[in-house]
Phi, psi and omega in degrees: 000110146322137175322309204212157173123330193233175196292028158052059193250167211298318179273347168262012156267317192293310208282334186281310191285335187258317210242322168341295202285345187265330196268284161343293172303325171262013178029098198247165200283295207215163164235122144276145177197174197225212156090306197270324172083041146194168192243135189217174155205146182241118171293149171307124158235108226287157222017038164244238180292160177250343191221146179296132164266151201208122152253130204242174222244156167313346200225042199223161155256100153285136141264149157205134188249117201241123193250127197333358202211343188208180166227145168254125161233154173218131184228121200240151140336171154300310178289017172085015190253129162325101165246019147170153203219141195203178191202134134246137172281168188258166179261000000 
């Protein structure tokens, strides 16, 4: 379940309030998450996340490609057509 991203009902609050401040604090790269059953990605936002939310959709495919410095990710349809392509630095 995503932090942020979904319709901000009692479990993406709760899910903010106990595990935000941890994720933040261990300055993690990226969150893949699930749950909503549509694909969104949420940019780092100063005082929430720190790091890009990546949600994946009923019908998406996460990839990720990970290189001694970065993550590539791409999120495709099932039928392979690309709907978003990203770059994170690693920290």
């Amino acid at each position: 379940m995503p932090l942020y991203g979904g319709n901000n009902w009692h479990g993406e609050q709760d899910l903010r309030k106990k595990f935000g401040p941890l994720f933040n604090k261990g300055q993690i790269d990226l969150l893949i998450c699930g749950h909503t059953h549509r694909f969104a990605r949420i940019s780092p936002q100063e005082g929430k996340n720190a790091y890009p939310i990546v949600i994946g959709g009923t019908n998406n495919r996460i990839k990720i490609d990970v290189s001694e410095n970065q993550f590539k990710t791409t999120v495709s349809l099932i039928d392979g057509t690309v709907v978003d392509e990203f770059i994170t630095e690693k920290k």
